[in-house]
Each structure stands twice: as structure tokens, then as C-alpha cells.
C-alpha beads as a LAMMPS data file, in Angstrom:
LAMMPS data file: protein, C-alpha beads

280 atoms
279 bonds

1 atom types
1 bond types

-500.0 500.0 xlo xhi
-500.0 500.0 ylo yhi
-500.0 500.0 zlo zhi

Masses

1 110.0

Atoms # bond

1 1 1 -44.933 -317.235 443.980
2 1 1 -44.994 -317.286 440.265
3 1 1 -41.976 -317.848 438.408
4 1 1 -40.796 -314.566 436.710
5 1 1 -40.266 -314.985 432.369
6 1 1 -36.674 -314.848 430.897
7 1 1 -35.300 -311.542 430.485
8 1 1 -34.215 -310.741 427.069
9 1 1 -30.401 -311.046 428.032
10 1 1 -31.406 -315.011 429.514
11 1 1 -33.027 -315.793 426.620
12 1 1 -29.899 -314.817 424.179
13 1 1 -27.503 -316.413 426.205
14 1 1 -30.074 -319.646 425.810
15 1 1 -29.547 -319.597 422.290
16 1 1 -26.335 -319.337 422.577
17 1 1 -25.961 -322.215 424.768
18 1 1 -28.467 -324.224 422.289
19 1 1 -25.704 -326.594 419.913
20 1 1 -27.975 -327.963 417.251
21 1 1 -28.839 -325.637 414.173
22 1 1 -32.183 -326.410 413.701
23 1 1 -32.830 -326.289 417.622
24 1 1 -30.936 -322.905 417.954
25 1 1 -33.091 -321.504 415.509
26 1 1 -36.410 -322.503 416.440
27 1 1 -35.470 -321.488 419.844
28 1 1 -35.024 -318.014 418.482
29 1 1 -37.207 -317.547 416.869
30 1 1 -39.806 -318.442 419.549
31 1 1 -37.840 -316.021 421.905
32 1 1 -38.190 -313.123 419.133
33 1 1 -41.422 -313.575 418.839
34 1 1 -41.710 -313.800 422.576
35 1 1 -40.217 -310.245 422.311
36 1 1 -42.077 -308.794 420.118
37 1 1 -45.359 -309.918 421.325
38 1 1 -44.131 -307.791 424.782
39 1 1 -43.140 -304.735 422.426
40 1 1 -46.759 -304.337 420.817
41 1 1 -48.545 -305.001 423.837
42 1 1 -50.077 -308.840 423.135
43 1 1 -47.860 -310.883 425.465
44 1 1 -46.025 -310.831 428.709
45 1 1 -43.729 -308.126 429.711
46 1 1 -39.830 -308.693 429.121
47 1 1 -37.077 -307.094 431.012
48 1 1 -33.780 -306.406 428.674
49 1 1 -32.056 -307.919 432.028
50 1 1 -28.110 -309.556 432.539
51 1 1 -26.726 -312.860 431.139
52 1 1 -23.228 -314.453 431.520
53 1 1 -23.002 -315.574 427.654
54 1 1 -20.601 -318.214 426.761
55 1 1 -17.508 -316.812 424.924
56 1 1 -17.651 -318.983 422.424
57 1 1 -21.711 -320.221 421.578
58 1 1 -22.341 -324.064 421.693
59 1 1 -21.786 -325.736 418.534
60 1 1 -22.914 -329.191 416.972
61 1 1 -20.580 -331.717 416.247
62 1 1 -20.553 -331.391 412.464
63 1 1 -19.499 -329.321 410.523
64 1 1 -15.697 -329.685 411.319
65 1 1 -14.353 -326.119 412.293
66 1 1 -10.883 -325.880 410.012
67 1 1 -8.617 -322.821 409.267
68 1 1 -10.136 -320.810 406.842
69 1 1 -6.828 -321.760 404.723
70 1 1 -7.220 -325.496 405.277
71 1 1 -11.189 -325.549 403.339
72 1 1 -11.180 -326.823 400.407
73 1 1 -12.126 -324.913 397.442
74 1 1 -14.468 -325.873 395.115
75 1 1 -15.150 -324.346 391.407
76 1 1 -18.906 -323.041 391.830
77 1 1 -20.051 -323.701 388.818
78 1 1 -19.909 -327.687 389.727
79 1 1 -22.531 -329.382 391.828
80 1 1 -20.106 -329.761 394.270
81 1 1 -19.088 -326.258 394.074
82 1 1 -23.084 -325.256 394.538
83 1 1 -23.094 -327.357 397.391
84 1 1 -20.204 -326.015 399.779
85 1 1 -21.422 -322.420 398.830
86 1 1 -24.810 -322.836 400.113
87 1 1 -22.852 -324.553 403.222
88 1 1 -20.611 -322.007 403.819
89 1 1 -23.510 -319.553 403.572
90 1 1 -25.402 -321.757 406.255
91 1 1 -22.604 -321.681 408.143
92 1 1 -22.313 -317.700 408.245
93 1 1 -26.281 -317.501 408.757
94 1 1 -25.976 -319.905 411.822
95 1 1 -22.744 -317.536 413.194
96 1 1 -24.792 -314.697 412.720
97 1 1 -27.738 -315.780 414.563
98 1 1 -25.705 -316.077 417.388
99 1 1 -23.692 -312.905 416.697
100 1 1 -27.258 -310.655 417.016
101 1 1 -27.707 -312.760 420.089
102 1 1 -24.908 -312.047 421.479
103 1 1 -24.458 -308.360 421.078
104 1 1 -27.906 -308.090 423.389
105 1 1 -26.550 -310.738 426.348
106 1 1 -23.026 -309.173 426.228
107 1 1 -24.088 -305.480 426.190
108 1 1 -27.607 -305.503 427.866
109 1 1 -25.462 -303.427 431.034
110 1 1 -24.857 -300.370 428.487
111 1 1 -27.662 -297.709 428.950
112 1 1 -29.278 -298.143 424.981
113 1 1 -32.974 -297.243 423.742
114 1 1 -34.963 -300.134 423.491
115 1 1 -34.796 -299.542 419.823
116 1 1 -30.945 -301.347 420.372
117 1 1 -32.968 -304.664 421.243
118 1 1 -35.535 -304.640 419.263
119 1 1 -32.919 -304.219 416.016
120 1 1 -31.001 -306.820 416.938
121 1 1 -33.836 -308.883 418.248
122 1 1 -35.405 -308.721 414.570
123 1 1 -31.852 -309.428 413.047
124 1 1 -31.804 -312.137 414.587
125 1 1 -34.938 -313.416 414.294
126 1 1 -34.423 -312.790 410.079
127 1 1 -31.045 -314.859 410.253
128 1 1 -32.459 -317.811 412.164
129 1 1 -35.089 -317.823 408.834
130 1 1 -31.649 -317.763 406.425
131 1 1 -30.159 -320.382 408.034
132 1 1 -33.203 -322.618 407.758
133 1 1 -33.567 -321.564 404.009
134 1 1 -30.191 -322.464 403.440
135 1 1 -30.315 -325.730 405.135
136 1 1 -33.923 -326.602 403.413
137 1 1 -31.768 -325.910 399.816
138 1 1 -29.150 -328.241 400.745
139 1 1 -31.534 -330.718 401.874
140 1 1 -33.449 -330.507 399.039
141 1 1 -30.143 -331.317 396.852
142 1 1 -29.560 -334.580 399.248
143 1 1 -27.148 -332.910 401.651
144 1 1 -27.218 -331.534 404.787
145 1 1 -25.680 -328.735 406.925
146 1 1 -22.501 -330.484 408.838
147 1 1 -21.704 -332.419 405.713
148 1 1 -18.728 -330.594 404.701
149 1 1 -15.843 -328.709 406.828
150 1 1 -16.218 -324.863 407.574
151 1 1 -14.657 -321.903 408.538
152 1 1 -13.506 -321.931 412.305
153 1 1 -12.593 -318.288 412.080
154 1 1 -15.860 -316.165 412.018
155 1 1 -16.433 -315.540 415.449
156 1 1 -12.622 -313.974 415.889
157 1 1 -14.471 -310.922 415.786
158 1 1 -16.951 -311.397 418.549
159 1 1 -14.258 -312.373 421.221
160 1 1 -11.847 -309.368 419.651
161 1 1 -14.772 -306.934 420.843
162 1 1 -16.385 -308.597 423.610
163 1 1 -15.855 -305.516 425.752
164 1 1 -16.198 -303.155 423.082
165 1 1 -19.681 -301.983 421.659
166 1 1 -18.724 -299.455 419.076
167 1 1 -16.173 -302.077 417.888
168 1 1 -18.492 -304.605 417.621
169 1 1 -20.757 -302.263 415.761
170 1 1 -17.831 -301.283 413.242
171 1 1 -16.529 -305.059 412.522
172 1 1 -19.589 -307.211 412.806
173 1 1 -22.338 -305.391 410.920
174 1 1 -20.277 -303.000 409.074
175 1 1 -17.844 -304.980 407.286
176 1 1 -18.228 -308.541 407.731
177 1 1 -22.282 -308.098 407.042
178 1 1 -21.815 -305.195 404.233
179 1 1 -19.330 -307.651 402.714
180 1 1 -22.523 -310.056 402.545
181 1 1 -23.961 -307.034 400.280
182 1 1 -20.790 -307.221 397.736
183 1 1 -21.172 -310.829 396.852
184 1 1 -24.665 -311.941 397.319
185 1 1 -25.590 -310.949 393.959
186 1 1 -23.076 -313.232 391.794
187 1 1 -24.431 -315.802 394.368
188 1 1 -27.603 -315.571 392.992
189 1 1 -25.791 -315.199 389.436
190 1 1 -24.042 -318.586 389.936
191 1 1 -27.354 -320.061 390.990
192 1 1 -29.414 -318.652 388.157
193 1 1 -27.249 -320.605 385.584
194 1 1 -27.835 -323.440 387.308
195 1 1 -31.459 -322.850 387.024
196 1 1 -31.478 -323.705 390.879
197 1 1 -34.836 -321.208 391.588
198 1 1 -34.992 -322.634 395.100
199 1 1 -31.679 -321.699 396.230
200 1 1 -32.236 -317.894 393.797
201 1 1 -35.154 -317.701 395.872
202 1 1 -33.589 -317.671 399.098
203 1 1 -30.425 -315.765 398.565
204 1 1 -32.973 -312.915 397.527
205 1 1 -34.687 -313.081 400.838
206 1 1 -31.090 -312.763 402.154
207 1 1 -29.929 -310.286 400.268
208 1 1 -32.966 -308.014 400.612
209 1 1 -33.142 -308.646 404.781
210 1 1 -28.970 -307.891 405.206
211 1 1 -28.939 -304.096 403.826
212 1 1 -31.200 -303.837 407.274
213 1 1 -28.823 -305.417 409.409
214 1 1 -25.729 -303.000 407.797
215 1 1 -28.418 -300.612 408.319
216 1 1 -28.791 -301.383 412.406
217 1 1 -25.060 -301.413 412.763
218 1 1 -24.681 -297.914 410.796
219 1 1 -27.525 -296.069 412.826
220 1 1 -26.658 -297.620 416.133
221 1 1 -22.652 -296.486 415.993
222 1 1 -23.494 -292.951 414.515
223 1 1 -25.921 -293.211 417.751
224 1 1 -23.078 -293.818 420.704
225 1 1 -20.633 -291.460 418.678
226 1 1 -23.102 -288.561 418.751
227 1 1 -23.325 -289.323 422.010
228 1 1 -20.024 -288.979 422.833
229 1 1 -19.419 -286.275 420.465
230 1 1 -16.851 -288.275 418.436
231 1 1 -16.495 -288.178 414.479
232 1 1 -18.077 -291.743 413.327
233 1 1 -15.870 -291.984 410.026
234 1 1 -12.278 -291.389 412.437
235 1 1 -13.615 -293.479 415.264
236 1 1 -14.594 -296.486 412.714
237 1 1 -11.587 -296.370 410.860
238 1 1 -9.541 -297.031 413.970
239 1 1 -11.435 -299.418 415.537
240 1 1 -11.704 -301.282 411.897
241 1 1 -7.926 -300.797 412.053
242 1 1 -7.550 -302.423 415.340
243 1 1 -10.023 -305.613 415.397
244 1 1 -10.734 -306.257 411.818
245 1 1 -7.706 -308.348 410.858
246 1 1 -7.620 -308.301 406.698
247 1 1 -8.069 -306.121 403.914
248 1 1 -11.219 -304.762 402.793
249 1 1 -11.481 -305.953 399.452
250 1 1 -13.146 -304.434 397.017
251 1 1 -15.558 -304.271 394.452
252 1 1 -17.933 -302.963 396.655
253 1 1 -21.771 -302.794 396.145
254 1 1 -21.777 -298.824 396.733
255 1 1 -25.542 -298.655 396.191
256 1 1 -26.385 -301.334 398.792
257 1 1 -24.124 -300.215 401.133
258 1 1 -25.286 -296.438 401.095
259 1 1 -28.937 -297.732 401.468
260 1 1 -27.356 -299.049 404.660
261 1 1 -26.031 -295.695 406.119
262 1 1 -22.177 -296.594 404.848
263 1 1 -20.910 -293.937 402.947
264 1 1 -17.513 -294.445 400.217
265 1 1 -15.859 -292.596 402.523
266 1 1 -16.035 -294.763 405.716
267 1 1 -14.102 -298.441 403.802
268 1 1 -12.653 -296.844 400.623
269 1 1 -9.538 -295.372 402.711
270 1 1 -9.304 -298.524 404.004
271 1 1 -9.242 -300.444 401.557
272 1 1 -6.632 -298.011 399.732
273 1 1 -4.413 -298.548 402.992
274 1 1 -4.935 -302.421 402.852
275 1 1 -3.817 -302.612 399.267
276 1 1 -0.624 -300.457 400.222
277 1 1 0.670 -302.585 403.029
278 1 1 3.809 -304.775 402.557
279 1 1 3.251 -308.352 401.356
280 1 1 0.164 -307.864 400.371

Bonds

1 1 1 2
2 1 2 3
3 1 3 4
4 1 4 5
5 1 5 6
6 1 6 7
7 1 7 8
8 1 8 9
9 1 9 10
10 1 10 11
11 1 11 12
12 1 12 13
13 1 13 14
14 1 14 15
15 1 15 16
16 1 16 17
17 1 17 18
18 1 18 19
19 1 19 20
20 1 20 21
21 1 21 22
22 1 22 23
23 1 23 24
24 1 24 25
25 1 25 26
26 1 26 27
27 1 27 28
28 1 28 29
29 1 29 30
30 1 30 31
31 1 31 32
32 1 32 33
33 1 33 34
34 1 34 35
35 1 35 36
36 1 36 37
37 1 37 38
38 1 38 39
39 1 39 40
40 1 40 41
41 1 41 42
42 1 42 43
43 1 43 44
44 1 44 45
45 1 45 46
46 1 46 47
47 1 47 48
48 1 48 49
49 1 49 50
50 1 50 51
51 1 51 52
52 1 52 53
53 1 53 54
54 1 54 55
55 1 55 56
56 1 56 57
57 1 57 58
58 1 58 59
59 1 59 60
60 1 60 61
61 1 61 62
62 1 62 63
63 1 63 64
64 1 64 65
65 1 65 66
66 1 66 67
67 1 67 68
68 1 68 69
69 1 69 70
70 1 70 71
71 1 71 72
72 1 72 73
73 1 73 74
74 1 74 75
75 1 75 76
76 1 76 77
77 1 77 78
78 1 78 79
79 1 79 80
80 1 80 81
81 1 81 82
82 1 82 83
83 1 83 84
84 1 84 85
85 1 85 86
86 1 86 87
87 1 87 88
88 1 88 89
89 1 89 90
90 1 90 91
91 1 91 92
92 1 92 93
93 1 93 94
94 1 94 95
95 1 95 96
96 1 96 97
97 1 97 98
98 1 98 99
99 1 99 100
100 1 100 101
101 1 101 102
102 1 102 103
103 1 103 104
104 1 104 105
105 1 105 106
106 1 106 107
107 1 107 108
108 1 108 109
109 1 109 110
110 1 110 111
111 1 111 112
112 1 112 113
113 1 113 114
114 1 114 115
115 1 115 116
116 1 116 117
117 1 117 118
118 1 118 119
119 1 119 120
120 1 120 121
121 1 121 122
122 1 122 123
123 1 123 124
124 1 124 125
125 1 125 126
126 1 126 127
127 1 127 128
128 1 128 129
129 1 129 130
130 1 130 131
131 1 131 132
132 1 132 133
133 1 133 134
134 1 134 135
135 1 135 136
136 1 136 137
137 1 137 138
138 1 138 139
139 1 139 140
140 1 140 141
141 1 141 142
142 1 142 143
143 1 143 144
144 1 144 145
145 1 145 146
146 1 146 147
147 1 147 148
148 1 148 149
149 1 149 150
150 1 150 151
151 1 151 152
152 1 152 153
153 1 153 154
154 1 154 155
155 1 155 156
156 1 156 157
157 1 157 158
158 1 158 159
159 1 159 160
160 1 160 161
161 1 161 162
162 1 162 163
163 1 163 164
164 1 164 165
165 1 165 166
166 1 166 167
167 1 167 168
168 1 168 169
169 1 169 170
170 1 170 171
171 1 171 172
172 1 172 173
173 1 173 174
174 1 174 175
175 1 175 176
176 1 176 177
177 1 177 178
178 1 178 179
179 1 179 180
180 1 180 181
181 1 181 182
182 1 182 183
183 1 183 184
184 1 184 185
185 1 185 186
186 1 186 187
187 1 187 188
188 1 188 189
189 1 189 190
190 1 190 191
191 1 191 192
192 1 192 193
193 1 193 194
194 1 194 195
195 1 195 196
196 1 196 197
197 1 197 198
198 1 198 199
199 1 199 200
200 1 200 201
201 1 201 202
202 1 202 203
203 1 203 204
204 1 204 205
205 1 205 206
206 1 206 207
207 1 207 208
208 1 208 209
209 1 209 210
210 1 210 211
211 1 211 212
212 1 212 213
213 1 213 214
214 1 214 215
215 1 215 216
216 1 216 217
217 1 217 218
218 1 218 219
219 1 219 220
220 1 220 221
221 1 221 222
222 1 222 223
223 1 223 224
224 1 224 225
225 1 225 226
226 1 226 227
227 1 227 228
228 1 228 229
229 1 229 230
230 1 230 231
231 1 231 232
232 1 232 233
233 1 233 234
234 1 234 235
235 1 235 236
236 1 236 237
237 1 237 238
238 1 238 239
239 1 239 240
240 1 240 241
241 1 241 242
242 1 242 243
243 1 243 244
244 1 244 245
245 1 245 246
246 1 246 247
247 1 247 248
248 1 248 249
249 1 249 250
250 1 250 251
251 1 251 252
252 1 252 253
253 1 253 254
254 1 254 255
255 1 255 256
256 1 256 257
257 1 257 258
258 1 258 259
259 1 259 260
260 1 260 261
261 1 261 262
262 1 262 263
263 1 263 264
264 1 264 265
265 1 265 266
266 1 266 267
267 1 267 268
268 1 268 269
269 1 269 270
270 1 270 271
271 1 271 272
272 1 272 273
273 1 273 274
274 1 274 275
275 1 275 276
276 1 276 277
277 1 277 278
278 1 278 279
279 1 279 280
């Protein structure tokens, strides 16, 4: 009896169960290309499958998760400053590696086109190479990812909508990713002046591979509300209402965000109402 290969599902809830950055990455990346070797007919058939993941994906022991009030701030136009912001934008990459991941263990049961996986498969495949660009600038500037504190709040939204596609959909991808859109480029900006072409290089890469990712998000919730027969702008304002818990702040980078299939008039209202609220 031969053993029978991962499904899809077992192999993102093994990256999400894989601690170590570098480790977690390699791992999948070896699993997308697993994937797509099955998709265009040159390796061994996949089955999308069931997983259990982990509600909260293994983690190394550096960085040190703090409050997102209790990280220190930094000016970024000082070394130091240059340093935590390429940290803090390892430390999104590495969340969002195992955000893609987990949207295809945790919601392999809901009837989707194979499309679904192989969009999130590929997302995930592109942040594992972000995370290792990120970590390869830091390195290259004697540090290291783990070296400084980070934000313990960024995968809130994953257990707010662990049972919820559409809202995972609306809060992942469609704001906290399109808010990567807004302030990539004075990023790059702050990196420029520092004549820093390594780090310029690979925020590019970033910035260039995350309109996609908006992009999956976008096309995959207009998908299950057509479905349903539900008005995508109405539905996503109420489920960024109910799990996305902040303002959406502008300026935002229209242009990028309407190559991504999100229209003005999905976050301006939004961010109109968050500006209105009491105490804020």
C-alpha cells in the first residue's frame, strides 16, 4: 500500500504548524510548488482535502509579540528607524504567509472553484518570497528578523472570521492588504533617500505582487455574493463594520486599489463614518 501525498488542506495546516521563519517559508514554498506542478499536469495529483489548523499558527521565539501600543517608535529616517520598518514589514510578510495558508485549511469544506486554491496558493507562495527579501535586507544591514519586538495584534482578524469566509475576504485582503497599497510607496520613498537600492528593490517586488492579492480577495467576495445574490458594497461594509476593529484611514492609493477590483465607493463611506465617531 503506498502512502497517499498531503492534501492541499494538510499541507497548509503544516505550515502553519512550522515555527521558524525561514523553515515556514521554504516549506511553502516547496508545497506551492508541489501544487502547482499537480495544476499543469507535471507532478502528482493533490486533493484540496480537510485540516484541523491551529487557531493561532506556531511562532518562533523571537520577535517578542507586544501590544501594538507598547512598540516602540522609531523616526524612519534614522538607521534605527530603517531597521524596525523593514522588521515590522517582515513581520506582516511572515503573518501573511500564514494568513493565505490558512484561508485554504480553514475553508477547504466550502464548495469553491479550484481557482479559490490556486489564488491563494500563489499568494502565498509570493509572500513566503517577501518575507525572505525582507529578512535578506535586514541581514544584509547586520540584523536579523526576531531582533526587535512586534506587533502581537495582526492575526485578530483571522480568529474574528474563522467561521466566516466572506468576512475573511472583506478584512484580510481588502483592507489590511489594500492598506499595504497606501503606504508601500513612501516606503520605498524613505528607502530611496537612504540610497538603500537593496531594500527599494524589494519593496517594489512587494508592492507590484500585493495589488494581486487585493485583487484575489476582490474577485473571490464579488464571487460568493453573486452567488448568493447579495450586493458586495452593503455586504462588505457590514462585515468591515463588524470584524475590522479601527478606522480606515486615509490617503488612499485610489489607482492601486481600483487595479485591485476596490472601487471609492466600497472604504470611502467608511472611512467618512470612522472619522465621525466619538473620541476619535
Amino acid at each position: 500500500m503506498t502512502d497517499q501525498p498531503l492534501t492541499l488542506a494538510e499541507r497548509a495546516a503544516e505550515v502553519l504548524n512550522t515555527a521558524d521563519g525561514r523553515q515556514k517559508t521554504a516549506l511553502s514554498r516547496r508545497h506551492a510548488a508541489a501544487w502547482f506542478a499537480f495544476r499543469n499536469g507535471s507532478g502528482p495529483d493533490i486533493a484540496i482535502g480537510t485540516a484541523s489548523p491551529p487557531m493561532h499558527p506556531a511562532r518562533p521565539d523571537k520577535p517578542e509579540l507586544l501590544h501594538p501600543r507598547d512598540v516602540p517608535k522609531r523616526k524612519p529616517g534614522s538607521e534605527a528607524g530603517r531597521l524596525a520598518l523593514l522588521h515590522a514589514v517582515a513581520h506582516i510578510e511572515l503573518n501573511a504567509v500564514d494568513l493565505h495558508w490558512d484561508i485554504i485549511a480553514r475553508f477547504s469544506h466550502v464548495p469553491m472553484p479550484v481557482g479559490f486554491f490556486d489564488d491563494w496558493v500563489k499568494a502565498a507562495d509570493e509572500e513566503s518570497k517577501h518575507f525572505n527579501l525582507m529578512c535578506d535586507c535586514l541581514e544584509a544591514l547586520g540584523s536579523h528578523y526576531g531582533a526587535l519586538p512586534a506587533h502581537a495584534g495582526m492575526w485578530r482578524a483571522a480568529e474574528d472570521t474563522a467561521e466566516d469566509l466572506m468576512g475573511r475576504l472583506a478584512v484580510v485582503p481588502m483592507v489590511l492588504e489594500a492598506r499595504g497599497l497606501d503606504v508601500t510607496p513612501g516606503m520605498i520613498e524613505i528607502f530611496r533617500k537612504a540610497q538603500l537600492t537593496q531594500a527599494v528593490d524589494a519593496l517594489e517586488v512587494i508592492y507590484a505582487e500585493e495589488v494581486g492579492h487585493v485583487a484575489y480577495g476582490s474577485k473571490w467576495f464579488n464571487f460568493l455574493c453573486g452567488r448568493d445574490n447579495l450586493d458586495p458594497k452593503e455586504v462588505f461594509h457590514a462585515l468591515v463594520r463588524k470584524y475590522f476593529h479601527g478606522a480606515l484611514k486615509p490617503p488612499f492609493n485610489e489607482e492601486k486599489r481600483a487595479d485591485a477590483g476596490l472601487p471609492p465607493d466600497f472604504y470611502w463611506p467608511l472611512a467618512d463614518q470612522a472619522r465621525d465617531l466619538p473620541g476619535r
